[in-house]
Each structure stands twice: as C-alpha cells, then as structure tokens.
C-alpha positions in Angstrom: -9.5 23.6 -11.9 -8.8 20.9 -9.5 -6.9 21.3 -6.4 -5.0 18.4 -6.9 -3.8 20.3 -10.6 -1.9 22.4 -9.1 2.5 21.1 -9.5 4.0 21.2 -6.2 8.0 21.2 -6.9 9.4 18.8 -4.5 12.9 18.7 -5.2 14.9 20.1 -2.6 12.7 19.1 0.1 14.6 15.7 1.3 11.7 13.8 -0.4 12.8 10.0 -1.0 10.4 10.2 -4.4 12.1 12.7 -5.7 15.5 13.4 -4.3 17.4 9.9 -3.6 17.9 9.5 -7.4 21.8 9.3 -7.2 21.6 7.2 -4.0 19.4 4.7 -5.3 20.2 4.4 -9.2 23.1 3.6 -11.5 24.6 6.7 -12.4 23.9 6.6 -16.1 20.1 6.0 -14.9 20.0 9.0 -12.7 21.8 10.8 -15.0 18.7 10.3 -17.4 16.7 12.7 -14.9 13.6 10.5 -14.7 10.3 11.7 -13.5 9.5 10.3 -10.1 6.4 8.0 -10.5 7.6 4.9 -8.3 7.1 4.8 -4.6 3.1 5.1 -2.8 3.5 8.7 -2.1 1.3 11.5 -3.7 2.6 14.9 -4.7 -0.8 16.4 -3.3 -1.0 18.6 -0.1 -2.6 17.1 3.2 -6.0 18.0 4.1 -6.3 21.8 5.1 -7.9 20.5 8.3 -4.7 17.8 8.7 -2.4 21.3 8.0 -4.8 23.2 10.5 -4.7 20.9 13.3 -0.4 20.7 12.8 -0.1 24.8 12.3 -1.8 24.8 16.0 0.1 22.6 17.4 3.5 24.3 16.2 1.9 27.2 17.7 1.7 25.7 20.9 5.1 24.5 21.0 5.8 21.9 23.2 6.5 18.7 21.8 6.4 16.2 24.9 6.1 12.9 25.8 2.3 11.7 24.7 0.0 9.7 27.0 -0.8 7.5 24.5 -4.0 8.0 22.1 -6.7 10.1 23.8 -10.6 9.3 24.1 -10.6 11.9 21.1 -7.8 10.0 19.0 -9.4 6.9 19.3 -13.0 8.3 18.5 -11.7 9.4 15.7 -9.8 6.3 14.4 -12.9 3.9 15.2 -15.4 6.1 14.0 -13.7 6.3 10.9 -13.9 2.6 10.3 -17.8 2.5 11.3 -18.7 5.8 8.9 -17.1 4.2 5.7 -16.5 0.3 6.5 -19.7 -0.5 8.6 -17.8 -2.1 10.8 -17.4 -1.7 14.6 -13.9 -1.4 16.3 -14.0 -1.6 20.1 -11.8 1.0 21.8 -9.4 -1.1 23.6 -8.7 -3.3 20.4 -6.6 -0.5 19.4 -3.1 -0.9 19.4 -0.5 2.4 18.3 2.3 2.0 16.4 4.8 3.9 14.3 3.9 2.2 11.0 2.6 -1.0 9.2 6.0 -2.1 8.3 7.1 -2.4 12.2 3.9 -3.8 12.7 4.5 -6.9 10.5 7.9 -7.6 11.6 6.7 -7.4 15.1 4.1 -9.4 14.3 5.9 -12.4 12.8 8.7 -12.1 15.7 5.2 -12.4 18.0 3.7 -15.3 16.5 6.1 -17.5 14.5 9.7 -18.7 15.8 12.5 -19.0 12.7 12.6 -21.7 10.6 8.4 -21.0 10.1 7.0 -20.0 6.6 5.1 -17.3 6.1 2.1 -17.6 3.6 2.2 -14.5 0.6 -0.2 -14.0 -2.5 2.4 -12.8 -5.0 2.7 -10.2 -7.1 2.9 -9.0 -3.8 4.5 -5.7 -1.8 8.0 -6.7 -1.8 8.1 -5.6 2.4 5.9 -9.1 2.8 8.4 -11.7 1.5 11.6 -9.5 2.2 10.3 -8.7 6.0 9.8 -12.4 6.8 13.4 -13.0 5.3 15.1 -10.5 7.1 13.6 -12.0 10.5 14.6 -15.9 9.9 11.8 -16.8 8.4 10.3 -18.1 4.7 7.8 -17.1 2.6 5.8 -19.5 0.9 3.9 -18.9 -2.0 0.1 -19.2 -3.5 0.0 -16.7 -6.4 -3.0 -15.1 -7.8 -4.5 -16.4 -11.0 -4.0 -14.1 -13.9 -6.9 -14.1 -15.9 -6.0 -11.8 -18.6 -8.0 -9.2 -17.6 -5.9 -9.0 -14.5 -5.5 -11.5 -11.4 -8.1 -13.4 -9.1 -7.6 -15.4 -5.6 -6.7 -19.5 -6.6 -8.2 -21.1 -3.6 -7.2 -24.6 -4.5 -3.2 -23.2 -4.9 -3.8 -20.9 -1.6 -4.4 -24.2 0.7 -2.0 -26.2 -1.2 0.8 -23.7 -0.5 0.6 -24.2 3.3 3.0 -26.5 4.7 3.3 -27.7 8.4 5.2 -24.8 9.7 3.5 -22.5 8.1 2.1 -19.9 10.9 0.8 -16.5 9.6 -0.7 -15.5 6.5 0.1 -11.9 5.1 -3.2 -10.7 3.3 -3.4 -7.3 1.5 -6.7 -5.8 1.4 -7.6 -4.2 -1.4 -3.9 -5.9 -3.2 -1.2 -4.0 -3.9 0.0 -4.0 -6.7 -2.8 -5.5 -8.8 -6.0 -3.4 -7.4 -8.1 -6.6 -6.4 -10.9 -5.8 -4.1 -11.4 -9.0 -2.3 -15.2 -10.4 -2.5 -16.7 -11.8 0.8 -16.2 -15.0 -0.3 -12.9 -14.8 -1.2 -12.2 -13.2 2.5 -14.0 -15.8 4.1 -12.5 -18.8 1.9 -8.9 -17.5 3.0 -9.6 -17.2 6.4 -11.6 -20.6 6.7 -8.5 -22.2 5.3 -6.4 -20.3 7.9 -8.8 -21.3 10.8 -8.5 -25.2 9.7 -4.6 -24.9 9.2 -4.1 -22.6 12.8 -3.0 -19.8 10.7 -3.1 -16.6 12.2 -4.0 -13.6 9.6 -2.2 -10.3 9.4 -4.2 -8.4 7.3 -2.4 -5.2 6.1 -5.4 -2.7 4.7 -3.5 0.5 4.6 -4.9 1.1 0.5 -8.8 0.7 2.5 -9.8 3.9 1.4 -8.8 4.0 -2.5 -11.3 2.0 -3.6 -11.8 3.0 -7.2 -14.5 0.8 -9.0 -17.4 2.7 -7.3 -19.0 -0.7 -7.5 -17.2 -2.0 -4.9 -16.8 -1.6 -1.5 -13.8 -2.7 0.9 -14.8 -5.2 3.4 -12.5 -5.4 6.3 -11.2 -9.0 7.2 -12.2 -9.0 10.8 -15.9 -7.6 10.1 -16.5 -11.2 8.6 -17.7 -12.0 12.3 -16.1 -13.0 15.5 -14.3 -16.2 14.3 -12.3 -13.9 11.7 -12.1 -11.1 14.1 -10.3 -13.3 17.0 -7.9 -14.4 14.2 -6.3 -11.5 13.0 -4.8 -8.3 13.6 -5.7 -5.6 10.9 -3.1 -2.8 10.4 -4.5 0.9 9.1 -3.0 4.0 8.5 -4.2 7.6 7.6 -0.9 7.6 5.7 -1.7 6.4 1.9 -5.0 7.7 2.3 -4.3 11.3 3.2 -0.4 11.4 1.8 1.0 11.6 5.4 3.2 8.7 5.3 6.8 10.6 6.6 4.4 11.6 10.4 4.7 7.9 11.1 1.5 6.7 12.6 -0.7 3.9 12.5 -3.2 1.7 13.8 -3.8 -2.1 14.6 -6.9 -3.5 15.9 -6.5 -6.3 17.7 -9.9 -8.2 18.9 -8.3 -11.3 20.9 -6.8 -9.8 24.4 -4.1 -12.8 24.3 -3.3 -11.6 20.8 -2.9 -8.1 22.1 -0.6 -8.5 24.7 1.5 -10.8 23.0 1.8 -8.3 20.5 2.3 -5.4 22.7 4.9 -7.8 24.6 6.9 -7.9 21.3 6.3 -4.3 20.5 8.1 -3.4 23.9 10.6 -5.4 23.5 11.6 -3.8 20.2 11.6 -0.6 20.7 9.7 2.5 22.8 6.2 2.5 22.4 5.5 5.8 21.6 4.3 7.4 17.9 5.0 10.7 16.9 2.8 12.9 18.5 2.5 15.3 15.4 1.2 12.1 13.4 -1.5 11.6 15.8 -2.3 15.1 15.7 -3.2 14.9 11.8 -4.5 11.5 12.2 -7.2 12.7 14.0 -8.1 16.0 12.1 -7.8 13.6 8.9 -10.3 11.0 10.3 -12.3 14.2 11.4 -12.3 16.0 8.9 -10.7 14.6 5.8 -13.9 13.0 4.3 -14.9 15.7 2.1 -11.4 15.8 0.9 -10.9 12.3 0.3 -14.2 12.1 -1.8 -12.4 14.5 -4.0 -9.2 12.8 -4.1 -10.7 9.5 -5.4 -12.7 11.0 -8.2 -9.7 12.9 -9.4 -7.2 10.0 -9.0 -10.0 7.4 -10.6 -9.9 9.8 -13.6 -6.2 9.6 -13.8 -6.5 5.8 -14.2 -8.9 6.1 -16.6 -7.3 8.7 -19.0 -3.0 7.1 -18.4 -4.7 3.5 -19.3 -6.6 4.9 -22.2 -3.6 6.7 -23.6 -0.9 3.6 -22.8 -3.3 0.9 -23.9 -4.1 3.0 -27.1 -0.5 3.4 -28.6 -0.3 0.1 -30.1 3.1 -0.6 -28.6 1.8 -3.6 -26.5 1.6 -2.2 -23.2 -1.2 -2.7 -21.3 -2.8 -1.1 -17.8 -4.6 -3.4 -16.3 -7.9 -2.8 -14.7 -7.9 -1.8 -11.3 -10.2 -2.1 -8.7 -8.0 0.0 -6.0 -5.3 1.9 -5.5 -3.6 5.1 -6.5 -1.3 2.7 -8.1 -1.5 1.4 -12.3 -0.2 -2.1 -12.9 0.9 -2.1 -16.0 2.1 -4.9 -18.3 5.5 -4.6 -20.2 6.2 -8.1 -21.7 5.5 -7.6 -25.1 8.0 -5.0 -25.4 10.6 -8.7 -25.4 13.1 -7.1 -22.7 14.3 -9.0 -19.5 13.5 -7.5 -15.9 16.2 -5.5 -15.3 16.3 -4.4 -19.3 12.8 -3.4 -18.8 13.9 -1.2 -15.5 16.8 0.5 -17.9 14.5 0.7 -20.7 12.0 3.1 -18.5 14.5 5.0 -16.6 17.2 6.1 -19.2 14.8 5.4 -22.4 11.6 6.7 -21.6 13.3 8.7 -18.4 10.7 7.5 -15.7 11.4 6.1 -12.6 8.7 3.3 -11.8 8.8 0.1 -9.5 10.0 -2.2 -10.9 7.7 -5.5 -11.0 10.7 -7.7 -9.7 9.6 -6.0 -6.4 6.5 -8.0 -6.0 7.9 -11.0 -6.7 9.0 -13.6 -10.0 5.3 -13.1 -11.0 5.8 -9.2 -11.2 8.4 -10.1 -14.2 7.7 -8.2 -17.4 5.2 -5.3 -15.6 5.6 -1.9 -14.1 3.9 -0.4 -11.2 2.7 3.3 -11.8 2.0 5.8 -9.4 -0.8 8.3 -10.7 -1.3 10.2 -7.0 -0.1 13.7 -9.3 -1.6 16.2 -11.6 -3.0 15.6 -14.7 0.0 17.5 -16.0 2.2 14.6 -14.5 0.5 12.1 -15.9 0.4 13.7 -19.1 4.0 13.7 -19.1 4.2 10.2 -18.5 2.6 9.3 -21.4 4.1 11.6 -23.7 7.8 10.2 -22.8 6.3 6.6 -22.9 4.8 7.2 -26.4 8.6 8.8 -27.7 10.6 6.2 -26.0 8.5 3.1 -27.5 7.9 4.7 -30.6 11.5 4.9 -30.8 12.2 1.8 -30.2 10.0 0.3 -32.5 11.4 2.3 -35.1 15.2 1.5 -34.3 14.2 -2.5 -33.8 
C-alpha cells in the first residue's frame, strides 16, 4: 500500500477544497454534496521531513520577525533548481515573496502602466487574464493550437497577437491546464519574439516539478542563456509540488539587477516584505529533503492519470482525457455531451455530484472541458469515475 492511499478526511479543517461548498455554489449544487476535485490542492500529507522541520519549530516557540532567507534557505532553494533543472540560480537573484499570485500583480504594476495589454496563451489559469484586469490592464490573446490529441504553441498567432502596447508576456511552464511541456524551441521561439517586440517575460513555473511523461524534462525559461535570463523573472514555489500551498511562500529569480529593484521597489510599495516564517521553514526541509518523497508522489499521481483517462475515455459516453505531459491536473473534454458551459458545470456538480473547474476559467477556449484534479487516493479517483459513469449513463438513457 501506498502512502498516498491512505483517505485523509478534510472536512472540518477550514479547507477551501473542501469546506466553502455553500459559500461558493448555488444552493441546489451544494446541496448535491459533490466530491471536491477542483482546485490545485492535494489531499496528501507534506513530507515527514517538511512536518519535522515545522514540529521543531512549534517546539521552539517564538514566531518573530525573520531576517529574510538565510545562506541555508537560499542553498536550499537554488540547489534545488541545479539537482533537477540543471540550471544555475545565483544567490542574489533571489527575490521572497508570499506567493506567485502577488508576484504577477506586482509584476505588471512594475513593468506596464494601464491601458497596456498583457500577452496570455489561453486555455490558460484564469489568475493570468483576471490579474491583468483587476490592475487596469488587457489581456491579449494567442491561443494554443488544438491538435486533437491536445494543444501545441502557434508561433505565427503568438507574434501576431502582440500589439504596440503590449508589455509583458505571462508564460506557464509546464501549462496549466493542458499539461504541455514546452520544447526548447518553443521556449526560445517565444522569447525571441518577446526580445524583438521589448516584451518582458514572466514566466510562472510553479507545476516545474510534475512532470509526468518521463520522457520529458522541464526546461526553465531563463536557463535558455543570458539573453532569456536578463529578460524575465521566473516565479517558483515548493507549494504545488509538496501540497504546502496555505504556508505562503515563494520564490522569484530575478537575473537583471534593474529588474530586481524595480520589482522589489513595487513589492515595498504594496505591502511588507516579509513571508511567513513557518513557510520558509518547510521550504527548506522540502527542497532538503523532499526528493525521495516527490519521486514517489509522481509515480503514484502519473498512475492516477493513466488509470481516470482509461476508465473516462473507455465508457463510450464521449468524454475524453486528454494526454498530459504535466500536472497533477486531467484536462478533460466534455463537448460531446451537447451542454452549454454553465449546463456542463450543473451537469457535474448536481448530476454526477463532483465539483471540478470549470473550463470557462481558462478562458472562451476552455468551453466544453473540465479540469480534474487527481492529487488523491486511488479510492478518490475511483469514486470519480464510478459517479461519472452513473450520471452519463443516465443521461444517455433519459435523452
């Protein structure tokens, strides 16, 4: 048996996966009692070394002020990205923040005035368009190819996408939702067309670690080589990858100086630059210590893609998982059940009672498809199918 088998109840805990049902749905859909499978959170434990390294310092007790990351802290961030990337992260390139999302909007209130465009790659996390919004700013638009067999990077729509204003460009790397891992080419295509266009490049690789084609292996934007590296700030967390998301810390690495401060300059303005000292307690012990852990996590999670897009592909309902390349996260494609966006949302939550993101999220290309989350036990996913299988088949029937 697995570790990651065993069912940890969650209710109760103040856990936005599985206890804001009547706060964020309909009545009639909370009502349902649908099984939390939606946002990037996994119902696994931490790392006994992350739980380790936190049990001590509760032990200790004082919860002051921290003087920023230690020589330790940032050992352990960079080293990280040298063991598994290959790539090598100067010290002072690293910047702290509370989270990716605060990093993006301080980003584009950095380096873009309102009025700019933003460039996205839809079907796209929703935080990308809806960030750039909420700060006076527009998204603009070059969406990824479908091919059938799931989505690949247009490089004749990305360039034609960019308009005079347009500033930054938003990458995700690997994609969420649709799994791609970018190829070298493709990273170096986007960012030569950002270099021509004076484009700056956020590139947001929180997912970096779930790679699961073992085929494939991330490549970060800024290890391209200096060009890349001076354009771009690259945002990481130990947060998807180790399921520590509510200790609120990350990591940027910034290679340009002027870049940096101007950043930092923003970040100060904002708000007080500290992170949660208990998050950079288990960032370090997971960066430590979490490999062994993590090698275990992906096997078990790449098997859970395999056997939910087996099953769901297999009913002969017309729903299809597409493949993925990355991500705890299934995309899966709902249009032939015939139903509008928001049917389609009703249809899973008080039909097949399961609480999914909705594809509306990523964007008008996300209509008609689902996103999955298969960070749980076998016995979760299991469960999944067996109420998609009764709802559809009941459908069919009644149609």
């Amino acid at each position: 048996m697995s570790r990651f088998d065993e069912v940890i109840d969650r209710r109760g805990t103040n856990s936005m996966k599985w206890d804001s049902a009547k706060a964020m749905l309909a009545p009639e859909e909370a009502a349902s009692d649908p099984l939390p499978m939606w946002v990037a959170d996994m119902d696994f434990r931490a790392p006994e070394p992350v739980r380790e390294a936190l049990a001590e310092a509760a032990r200790e007790g004082v919860f002051g002020y921290p003087a920023g990351g230690s020589a330790a802290y940032v050992a352990a961030v960079t080293g990280w990205q040298q063991r598994r990337f290959g790539w090598d992260v100067a010290p002072e390139w690293v910047v702290q923040v509370s989270g990716i999302i605060t990093a993006i909007k301080t980003a584009v209130q950095a380096f873009t005035r309102p009025g700019d465009s933003i460039l996205i790659q839809p079907p796209v996390y929703g935080h990308f368009r809806d960030d750039v919004l909420l700060n006076g700013r527009f998204p603009v638009c070059a969406p990824l190819l479908p091919t059938g067999e799931g989505y690949r990077y247009d490089e004749a729509a990305f360039e034609a996408a960019i308009r005079p204003d347009t500033r930054v460009f938003i990458l995700s790397n690997p994609h969420n939702p649709t799994g791609n891992v970018w190829s070298e080419a493709d990273l170096r295509s986007m960012g030569e067309i950002c270099a021509r266009h004076g484009i700056l490049v956020i590139a947001d690789e929180i997912h970096q670690d779930l790679i699961m084609n073992p085929a494939l292996r991330h490549r970060p934007f800024a290890s391209l080589g200096e060009a890349f590296a001076r354009n771009s700030i690259t945002c990481t967390a130990p947060s998807k990858t180790f399921n520590l998301p509510g200790l609120q810390s990350a990591n940027l690495f910034i290679p340009d100086p002027r870049l940096r401060d101007a950043f930092r300059r923003q970040y100060d303005r904002n708000m007080f630059p500290l992170v949660n000292v208990l998050g950079m307690v288990a960032a370090q012990a997971a960066y430590t210590h979490g490999e062994p852990w993590l090698e275990e996590l992906l096997a078990y999670v790449r098997a859970n893609h395999a056997h939910f897009a087996k099953a769901v592909n297999g009913m002969g309902t017309g729903l299809r998982v597409l493949p993925s390349d990355a991500l705890y996260l299934a995309w899966m494609d709902c249009r032939a059940l015939g139903l509008d966006a928001e049917a389609l949302n009703r249809f899973m939550l008080t039909g097949a009672r399961l609480w999914l993101d909705k594809g509306q999220k990523f964007g008008a290309e996300g209509h008609g498809f689902m996103r999955v989350n298969l960070g749980c036990p076998r016995a979760t996913v299991d469960e999944a199918i067996g109420r998609l299988r009764a709802a559809t088949t009941a459908r069919a029937r009644a149609a």
